[in-house]
One Martini backbone bead per residue (centre of mass of N, CA, C, O) as a GRO file, in nm:
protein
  341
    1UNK     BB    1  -0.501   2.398   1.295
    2UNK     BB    2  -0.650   2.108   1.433
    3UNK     BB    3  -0.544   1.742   1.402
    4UNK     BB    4  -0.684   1.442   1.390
    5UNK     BB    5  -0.464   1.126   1.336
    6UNK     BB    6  -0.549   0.776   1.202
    7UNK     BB    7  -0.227   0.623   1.131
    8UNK     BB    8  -0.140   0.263   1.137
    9UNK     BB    9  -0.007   0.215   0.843
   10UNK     BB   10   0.318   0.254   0.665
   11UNK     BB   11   0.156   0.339   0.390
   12UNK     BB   12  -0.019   0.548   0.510
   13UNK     BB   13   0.220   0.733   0.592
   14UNK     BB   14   0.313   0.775   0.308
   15UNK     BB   15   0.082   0.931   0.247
   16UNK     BB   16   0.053   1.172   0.496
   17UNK     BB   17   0.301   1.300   0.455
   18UNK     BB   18   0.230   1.438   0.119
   19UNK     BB   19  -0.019   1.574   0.271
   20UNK     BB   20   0.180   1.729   0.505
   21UNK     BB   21   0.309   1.948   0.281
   22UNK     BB   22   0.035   2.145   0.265
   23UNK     BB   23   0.003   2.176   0.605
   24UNK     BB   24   0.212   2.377   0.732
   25UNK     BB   25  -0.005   2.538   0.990
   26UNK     BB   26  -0.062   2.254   1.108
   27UNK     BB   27  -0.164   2.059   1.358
   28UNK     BB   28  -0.081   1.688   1.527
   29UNK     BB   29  -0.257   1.413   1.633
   30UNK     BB   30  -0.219   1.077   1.756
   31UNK     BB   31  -0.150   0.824   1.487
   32UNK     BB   32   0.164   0.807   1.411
   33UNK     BB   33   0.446   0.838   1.299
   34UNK     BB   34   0.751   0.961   1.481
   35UNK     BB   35   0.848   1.149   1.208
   36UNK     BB   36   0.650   1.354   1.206
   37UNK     BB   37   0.577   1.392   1.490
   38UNK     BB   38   0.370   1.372   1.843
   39UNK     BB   39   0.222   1.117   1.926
   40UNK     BB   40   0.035   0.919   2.110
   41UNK     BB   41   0.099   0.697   1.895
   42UNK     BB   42   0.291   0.447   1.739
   43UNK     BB   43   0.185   0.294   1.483
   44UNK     BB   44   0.392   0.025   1.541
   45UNK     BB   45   0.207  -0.064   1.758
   46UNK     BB   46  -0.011  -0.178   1.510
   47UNK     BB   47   0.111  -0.401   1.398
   48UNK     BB   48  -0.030  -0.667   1.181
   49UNK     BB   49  -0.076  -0.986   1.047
   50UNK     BB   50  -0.354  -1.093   1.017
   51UNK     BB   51  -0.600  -1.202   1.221
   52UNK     BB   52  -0.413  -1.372   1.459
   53UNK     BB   53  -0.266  -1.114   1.553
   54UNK     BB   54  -0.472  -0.900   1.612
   55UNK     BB   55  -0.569  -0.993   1.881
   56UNK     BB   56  -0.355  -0.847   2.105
   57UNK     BB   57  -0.463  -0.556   2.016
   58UNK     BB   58  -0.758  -0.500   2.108
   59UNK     BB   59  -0.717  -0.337   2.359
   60UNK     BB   60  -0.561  -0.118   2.316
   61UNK     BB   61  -0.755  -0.004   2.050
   62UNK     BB   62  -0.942   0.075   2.301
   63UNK     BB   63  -0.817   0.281   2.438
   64UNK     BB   64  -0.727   0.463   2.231
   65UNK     BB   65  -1.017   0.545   2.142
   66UNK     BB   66  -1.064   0.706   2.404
   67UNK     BB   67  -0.834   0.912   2.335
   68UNK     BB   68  -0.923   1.026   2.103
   69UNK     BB   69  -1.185   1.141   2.158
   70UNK     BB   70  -1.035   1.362   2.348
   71UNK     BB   71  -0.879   1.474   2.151
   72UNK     BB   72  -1.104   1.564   1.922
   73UNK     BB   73  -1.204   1.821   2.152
   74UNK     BB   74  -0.979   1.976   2.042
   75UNK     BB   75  -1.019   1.939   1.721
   76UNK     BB   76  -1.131   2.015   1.418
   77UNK     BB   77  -1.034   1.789   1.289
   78UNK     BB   78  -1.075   1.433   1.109
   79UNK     BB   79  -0.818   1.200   0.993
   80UNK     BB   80  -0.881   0.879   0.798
   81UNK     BB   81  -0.588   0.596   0.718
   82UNK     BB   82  -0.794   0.366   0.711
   83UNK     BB   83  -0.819   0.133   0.889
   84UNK     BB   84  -1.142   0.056   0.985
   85UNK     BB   85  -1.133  -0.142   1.261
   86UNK     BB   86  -1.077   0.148   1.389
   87UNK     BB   87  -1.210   0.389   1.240
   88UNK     BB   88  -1.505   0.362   1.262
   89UNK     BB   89  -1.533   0.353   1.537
   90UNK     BB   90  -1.423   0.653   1.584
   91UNK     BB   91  -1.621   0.798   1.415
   92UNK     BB   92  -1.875   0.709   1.585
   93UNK     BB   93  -1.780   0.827   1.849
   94UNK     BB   94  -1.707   1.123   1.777
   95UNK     BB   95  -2.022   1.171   1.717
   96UNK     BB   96  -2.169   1.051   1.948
   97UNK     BB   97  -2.009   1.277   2.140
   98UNK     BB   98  -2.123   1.536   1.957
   99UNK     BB   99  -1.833   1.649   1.810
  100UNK     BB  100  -1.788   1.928   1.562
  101UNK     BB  101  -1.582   1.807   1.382
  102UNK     BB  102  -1.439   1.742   1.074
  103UNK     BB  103  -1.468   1.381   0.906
  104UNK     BB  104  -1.191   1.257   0.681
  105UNK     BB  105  -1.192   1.001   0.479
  106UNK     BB  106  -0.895   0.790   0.344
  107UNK     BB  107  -0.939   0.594   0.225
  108UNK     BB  108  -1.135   0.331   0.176
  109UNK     BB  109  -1.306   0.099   0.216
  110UNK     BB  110  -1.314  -0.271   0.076
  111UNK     BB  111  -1.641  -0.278  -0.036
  112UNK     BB  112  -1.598  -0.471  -0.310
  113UNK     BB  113  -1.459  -0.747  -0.122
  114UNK     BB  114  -1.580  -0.646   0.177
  115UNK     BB  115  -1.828  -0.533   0.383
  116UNK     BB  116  -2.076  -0.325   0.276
  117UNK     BB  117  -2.192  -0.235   0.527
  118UNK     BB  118  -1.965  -0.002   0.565
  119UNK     BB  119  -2.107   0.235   0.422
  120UNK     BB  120  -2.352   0.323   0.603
  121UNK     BB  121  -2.094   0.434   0.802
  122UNK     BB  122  -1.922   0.591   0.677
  123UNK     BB  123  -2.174   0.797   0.579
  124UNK     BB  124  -2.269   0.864   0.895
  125UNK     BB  125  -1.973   0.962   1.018
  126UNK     BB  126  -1.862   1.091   0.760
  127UNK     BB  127  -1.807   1.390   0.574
  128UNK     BB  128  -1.567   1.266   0.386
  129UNK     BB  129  -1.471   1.093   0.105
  130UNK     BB  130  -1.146   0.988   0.012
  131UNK     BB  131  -1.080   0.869  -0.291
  132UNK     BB  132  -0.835   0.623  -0.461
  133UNK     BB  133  -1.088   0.462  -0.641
  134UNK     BB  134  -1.286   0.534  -0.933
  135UNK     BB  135  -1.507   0.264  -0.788
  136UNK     BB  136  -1.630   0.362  -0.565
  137UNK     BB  137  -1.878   0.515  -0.670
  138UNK     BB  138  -2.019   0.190  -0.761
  139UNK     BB  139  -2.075   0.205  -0.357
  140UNK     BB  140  -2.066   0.509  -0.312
  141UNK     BB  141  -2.246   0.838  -0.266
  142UNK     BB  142  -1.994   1.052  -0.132
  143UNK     BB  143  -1.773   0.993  -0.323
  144UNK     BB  144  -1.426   1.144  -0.383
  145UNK     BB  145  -1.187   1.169  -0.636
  146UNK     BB  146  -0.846   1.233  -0.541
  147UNK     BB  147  -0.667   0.989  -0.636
  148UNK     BB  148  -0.325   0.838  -0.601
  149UNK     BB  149  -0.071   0.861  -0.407
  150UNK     BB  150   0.151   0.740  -0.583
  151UNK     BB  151   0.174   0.958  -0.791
  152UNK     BB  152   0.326   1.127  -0.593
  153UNK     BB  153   0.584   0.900  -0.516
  154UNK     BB  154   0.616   0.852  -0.810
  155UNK     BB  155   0.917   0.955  -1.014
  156UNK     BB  156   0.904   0.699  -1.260
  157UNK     BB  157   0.877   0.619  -1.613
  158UNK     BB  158   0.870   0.379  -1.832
  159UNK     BB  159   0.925   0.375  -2.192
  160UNK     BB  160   1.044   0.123  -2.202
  161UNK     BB  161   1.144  -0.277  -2.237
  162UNK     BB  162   1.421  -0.308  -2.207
  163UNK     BB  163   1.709  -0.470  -2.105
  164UNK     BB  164   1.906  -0.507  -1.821
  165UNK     BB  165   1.996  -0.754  -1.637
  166UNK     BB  166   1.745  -0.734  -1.401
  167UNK     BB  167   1.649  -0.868  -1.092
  168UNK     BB  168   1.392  -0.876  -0.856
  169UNK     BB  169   1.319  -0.893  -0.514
  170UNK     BB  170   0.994  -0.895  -0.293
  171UNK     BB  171   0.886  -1.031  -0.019
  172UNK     BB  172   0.846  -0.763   0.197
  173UNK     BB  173   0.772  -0.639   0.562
  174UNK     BB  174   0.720  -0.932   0.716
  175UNK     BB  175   0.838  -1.179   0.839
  176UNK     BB  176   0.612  -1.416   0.759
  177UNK     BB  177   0.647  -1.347   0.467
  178UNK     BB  178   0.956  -1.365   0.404
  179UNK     BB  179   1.000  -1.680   0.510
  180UNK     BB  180   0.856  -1.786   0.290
  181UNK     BB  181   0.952  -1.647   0.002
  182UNK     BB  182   1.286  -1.698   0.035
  183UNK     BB  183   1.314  -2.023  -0.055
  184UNK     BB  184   1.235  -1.946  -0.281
  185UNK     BB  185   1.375  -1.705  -0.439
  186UNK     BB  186   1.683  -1.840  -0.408
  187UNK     BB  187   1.608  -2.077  -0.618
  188UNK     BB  188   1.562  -1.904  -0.868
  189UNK     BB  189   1.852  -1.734  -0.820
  190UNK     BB  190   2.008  -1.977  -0.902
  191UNK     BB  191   1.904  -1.966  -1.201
  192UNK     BB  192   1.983  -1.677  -1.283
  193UNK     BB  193   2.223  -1.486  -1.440
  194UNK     BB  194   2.111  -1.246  -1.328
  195UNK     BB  195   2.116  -0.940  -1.130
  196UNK     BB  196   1.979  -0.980  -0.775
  197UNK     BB  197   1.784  -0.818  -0.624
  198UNK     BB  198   1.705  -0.723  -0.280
  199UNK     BB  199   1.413  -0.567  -0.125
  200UNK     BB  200   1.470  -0.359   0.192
  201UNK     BB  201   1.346  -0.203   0.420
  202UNK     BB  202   1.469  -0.001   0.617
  203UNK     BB  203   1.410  -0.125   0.895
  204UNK     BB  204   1.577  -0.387   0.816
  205UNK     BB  205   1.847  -0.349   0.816
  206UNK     BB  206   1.937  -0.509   1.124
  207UNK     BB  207   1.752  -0.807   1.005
  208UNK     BB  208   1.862  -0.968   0.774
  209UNK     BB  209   1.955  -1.253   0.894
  210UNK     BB  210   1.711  -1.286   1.094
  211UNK     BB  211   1.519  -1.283   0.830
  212UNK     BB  212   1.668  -1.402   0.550
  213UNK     BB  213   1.973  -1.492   0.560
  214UNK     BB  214   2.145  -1.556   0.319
  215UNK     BB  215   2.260  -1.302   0.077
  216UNK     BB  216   2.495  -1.367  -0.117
  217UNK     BB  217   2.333  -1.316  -0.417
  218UNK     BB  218   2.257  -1.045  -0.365
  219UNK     BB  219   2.182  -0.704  -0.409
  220UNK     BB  220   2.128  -0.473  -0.205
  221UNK     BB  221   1.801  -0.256  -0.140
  222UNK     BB  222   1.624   0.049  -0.022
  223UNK     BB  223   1.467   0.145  -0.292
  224UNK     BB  224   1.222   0.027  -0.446
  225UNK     BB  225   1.217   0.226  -0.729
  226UNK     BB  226   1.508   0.218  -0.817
  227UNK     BB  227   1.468  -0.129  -0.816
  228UNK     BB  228   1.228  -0.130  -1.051
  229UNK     BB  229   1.388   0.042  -1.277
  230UNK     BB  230   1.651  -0.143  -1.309
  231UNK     BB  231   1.430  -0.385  -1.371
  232UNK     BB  232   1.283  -0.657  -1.598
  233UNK     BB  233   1.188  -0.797  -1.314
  234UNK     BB  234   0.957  -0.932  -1.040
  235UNK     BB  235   0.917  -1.028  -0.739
  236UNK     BB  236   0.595  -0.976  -0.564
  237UNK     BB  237   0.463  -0.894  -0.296
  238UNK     BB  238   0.187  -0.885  -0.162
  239UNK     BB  239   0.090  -0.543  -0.232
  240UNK     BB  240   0.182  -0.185  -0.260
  241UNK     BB  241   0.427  -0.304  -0.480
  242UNK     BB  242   0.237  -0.380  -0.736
  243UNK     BB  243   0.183  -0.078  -0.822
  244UNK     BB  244   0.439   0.014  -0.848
  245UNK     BB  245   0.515  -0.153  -1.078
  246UNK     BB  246   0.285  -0.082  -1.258
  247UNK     BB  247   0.360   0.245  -1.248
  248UNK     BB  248   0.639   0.233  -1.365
  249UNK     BB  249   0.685  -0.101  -1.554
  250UNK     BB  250   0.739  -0.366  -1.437
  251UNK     BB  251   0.738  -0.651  -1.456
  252UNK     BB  252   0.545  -0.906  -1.281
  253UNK     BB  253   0.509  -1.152  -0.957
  254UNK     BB  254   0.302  -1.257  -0.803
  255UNK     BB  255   0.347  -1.349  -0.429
  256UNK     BB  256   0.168  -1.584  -0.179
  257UNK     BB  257   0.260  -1.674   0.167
  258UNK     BB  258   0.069  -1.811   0.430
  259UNK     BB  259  -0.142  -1.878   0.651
  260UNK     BB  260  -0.378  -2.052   0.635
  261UNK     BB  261  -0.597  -1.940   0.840
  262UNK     BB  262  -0.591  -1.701   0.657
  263UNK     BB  263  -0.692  -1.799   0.385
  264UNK     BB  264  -0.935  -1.930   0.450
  265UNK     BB  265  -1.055  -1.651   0.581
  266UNK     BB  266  -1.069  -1.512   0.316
  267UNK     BB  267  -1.217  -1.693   0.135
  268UNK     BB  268  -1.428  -1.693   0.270
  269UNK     BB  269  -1.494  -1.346   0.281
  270UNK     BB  270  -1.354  -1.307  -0.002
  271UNK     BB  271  -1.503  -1.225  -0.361
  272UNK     BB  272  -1.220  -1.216  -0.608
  273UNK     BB  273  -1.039  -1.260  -0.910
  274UNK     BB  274  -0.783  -1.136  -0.714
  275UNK     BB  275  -0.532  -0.980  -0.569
  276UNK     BB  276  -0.424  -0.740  -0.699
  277UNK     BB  277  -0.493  -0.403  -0.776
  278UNK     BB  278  -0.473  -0.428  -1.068
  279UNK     BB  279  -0.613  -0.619  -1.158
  280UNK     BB  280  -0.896  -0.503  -1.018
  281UNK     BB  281  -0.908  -0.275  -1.220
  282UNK     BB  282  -0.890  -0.445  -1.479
  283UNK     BB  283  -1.207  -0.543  -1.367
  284UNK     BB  284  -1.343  -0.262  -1.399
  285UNK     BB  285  -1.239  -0.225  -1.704
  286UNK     BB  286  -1.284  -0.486  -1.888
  287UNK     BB  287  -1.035  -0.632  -1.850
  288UNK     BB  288  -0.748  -0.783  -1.840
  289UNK     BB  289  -0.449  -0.912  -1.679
  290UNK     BB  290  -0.176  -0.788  -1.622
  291UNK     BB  291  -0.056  -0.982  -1.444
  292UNK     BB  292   0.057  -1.276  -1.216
  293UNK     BB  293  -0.053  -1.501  -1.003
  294UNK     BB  294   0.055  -1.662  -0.652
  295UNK     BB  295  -0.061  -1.902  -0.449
  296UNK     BB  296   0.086  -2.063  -0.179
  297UNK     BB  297   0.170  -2.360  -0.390
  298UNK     BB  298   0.215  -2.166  -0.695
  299UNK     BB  299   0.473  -2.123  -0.502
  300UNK     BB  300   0.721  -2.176  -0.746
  301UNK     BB  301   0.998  -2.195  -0.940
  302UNK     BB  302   0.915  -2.236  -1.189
  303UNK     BB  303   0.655  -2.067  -1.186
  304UNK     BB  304   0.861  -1.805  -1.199
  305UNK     BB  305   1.044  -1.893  -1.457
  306UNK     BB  306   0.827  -1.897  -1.655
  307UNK     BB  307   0.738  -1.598  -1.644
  308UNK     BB  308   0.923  -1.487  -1.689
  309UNK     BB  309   1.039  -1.567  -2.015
  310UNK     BB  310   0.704  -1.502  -2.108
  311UNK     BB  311   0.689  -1.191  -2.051
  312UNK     BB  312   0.518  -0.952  -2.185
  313UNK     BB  313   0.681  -0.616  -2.201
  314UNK     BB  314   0.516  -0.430  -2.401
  315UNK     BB  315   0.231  -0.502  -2.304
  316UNK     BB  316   0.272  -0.416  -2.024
  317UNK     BB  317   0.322  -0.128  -2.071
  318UNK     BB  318   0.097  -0.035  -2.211
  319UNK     BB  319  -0.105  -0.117  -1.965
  320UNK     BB  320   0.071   0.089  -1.745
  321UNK     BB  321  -0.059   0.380  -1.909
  322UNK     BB  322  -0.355   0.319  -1.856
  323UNK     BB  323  -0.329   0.295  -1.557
  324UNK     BB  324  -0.248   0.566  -1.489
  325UNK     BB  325  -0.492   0.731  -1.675
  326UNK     BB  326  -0.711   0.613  -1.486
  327UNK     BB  327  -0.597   0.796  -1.183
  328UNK     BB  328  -0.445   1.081  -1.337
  329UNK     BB  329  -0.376   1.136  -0.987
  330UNK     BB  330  -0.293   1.286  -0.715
  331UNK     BB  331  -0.400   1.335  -0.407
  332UNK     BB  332  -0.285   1.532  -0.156
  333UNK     BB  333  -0.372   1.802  -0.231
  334UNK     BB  334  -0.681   1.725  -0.227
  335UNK     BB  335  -0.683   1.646   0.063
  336UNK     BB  336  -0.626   1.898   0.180
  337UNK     BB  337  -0.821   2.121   0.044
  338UNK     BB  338  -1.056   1.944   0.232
  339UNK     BB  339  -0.962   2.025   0.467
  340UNK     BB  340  -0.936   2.337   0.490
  341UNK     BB  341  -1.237   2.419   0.368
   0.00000   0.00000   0.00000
């Protein structure tokens, strides 16, 4: 069986990777990591984070999609990880060029925090809709709750409160966040007693000076979940690290400062009561905030000291095995014989 597959964010591909091990006898072809395998484009072609930075990606994406059309004509399946704004287009053109391959969205667009009009889309370009979101189904009528991938990747799962006297910092994983973040963050771990984890990702290794500055307070780390088992609270940039950490069982504070115009731009078009993955969920769930959130200009340092100090850490853990509980399973099994039947 022959897979094209297009999976542009660094996230995407850490799911697909768990996919892929289901896969054993599948050929895959498309957008994707060049550790999985050999891609037409290698994803970092495409990182970009907020809305200004994606404009001078937008040719290369019409080239790109114009060639994945023509690999879909080879393949059997199509798996879409995420990243709407190129996926749906790719979808769209798939189908209307008459294409017989069964097209497999995976991670839904999230259209209940905007852009709803993209149901319609989903489900007419889409064949299988596999949802990561136990919520997603009071949006799409046709999708399928396959689990969370998260749940697959994540090997640790904190049983008590205990204090470690270790706090994390996780500033991100794009320069434009990290240099805004850890201005503050150092600020902080200079106040802090307890030894300061700073979580670096691996592809980071070689840009620590140039992308951090001095780290000479921090002991580094590049294994985001093993750094957030050993601490007794963490500050996570806003991301997949947020939802990492409850589900490990972590207290932490979300924290996000960004360029101004993509706030602005956010704030017209997002309509949510939180910014963190965990928050929404337990919003759909009809409960209270898992976390604090600090946003823009939020991020200041007494706030996120007096946040550690006061942060009720029994009943964080009590409310992330809810959340556990919440999402059941992992995906990958799932997504895998989707595409496999």
């Amino acid at each position: 069986m022959k897979i094209l597959v297009s999976c542009l964010e660094p996230s995407a591909n850490l799911h697909f990777k768990e996919v892929l091990k289901h896969l054993e006898n599948a050929e895959i072809c498309g957008i994707f990591d060049s550790k999985l395998g050999e891609p037409l484009y290698d994803s970092k072609e495409f990182s970009a984070m907020g809305f200004v930075e994606i404009l001078p990606l937008i040719l290369k994406a019409k080239r790109a999609l114009k060639q994945m059309v023509e690999l879909a004509k080879t393949c059997d399946k199509v798996l879409l990880v995420d990243s709407p704004a190129f996926n749906l287009p790719l979808a769209k053109a798939i189908k209307e060029a008459g294409l017989k391959c069964v097209v497999t969205y995976y991670i839904l667009p999230q259209v209940w925090a905007w852009k709803k009009g993209r149901v319609a889309k989903v489900e007419k370009y889409c064949d299988n809709l596999a949802s990561i979101l136990p919520f997603d189904s009071q949006f799409y009528t046709k999708s399928q709750y396959v689990g969370h991938p998260l749940l697959d990747e994540i090997l640790v799962q904190k049983q008590n409160a205990a204090s470690s006297d270790v706090v994390a910092f996780l500033p991100g994983s794009r320069r434009s966040e990290i240099t805004r973040l850890m201005l503050v963050y150092k600020e902080v771990a200079a106040n802090l007693s307890a030894k300061k984890l700073l979580v670096i990702p691996p592809h980071l290794k070689d840009k620590i000076a140039e992308y951090y500055g001095d780290v000479m307070e921090f002991e580094l780390c590049f294994d985001t979940h093993a750094a957030l088992e050993r601490s007794e609270f963490a500050f996570v940039c806003s991301g997949t690290a947020t939802l990492e950490a409850a589900l490990i069982g972590t207290p932490f504070a979300l924290c996000y400062k960004a360029k101004a115009i993509d706030i602005f731009i956010a704030k017209l078009l997002v309509h949510l009561k939180h910014v963190g993955l965990a928050n929404i969920m337990f919003d759909f769930m009809q409960k209270p905030p898992l976390n604090a959130e600090f946003i823009q200009e939020q991020v200041t340092p007494q706030n996120l000291l007096n946040e550690y100090k006061n942060c009720d850490r029994a009943k964080f853990l009590l409310a992330c095995k809810e959340l556990r509980n919440y999402l059941k399973n992992g995906s990958s099994k799932n997504v895998a014989d989707m595409l496999l039947r």
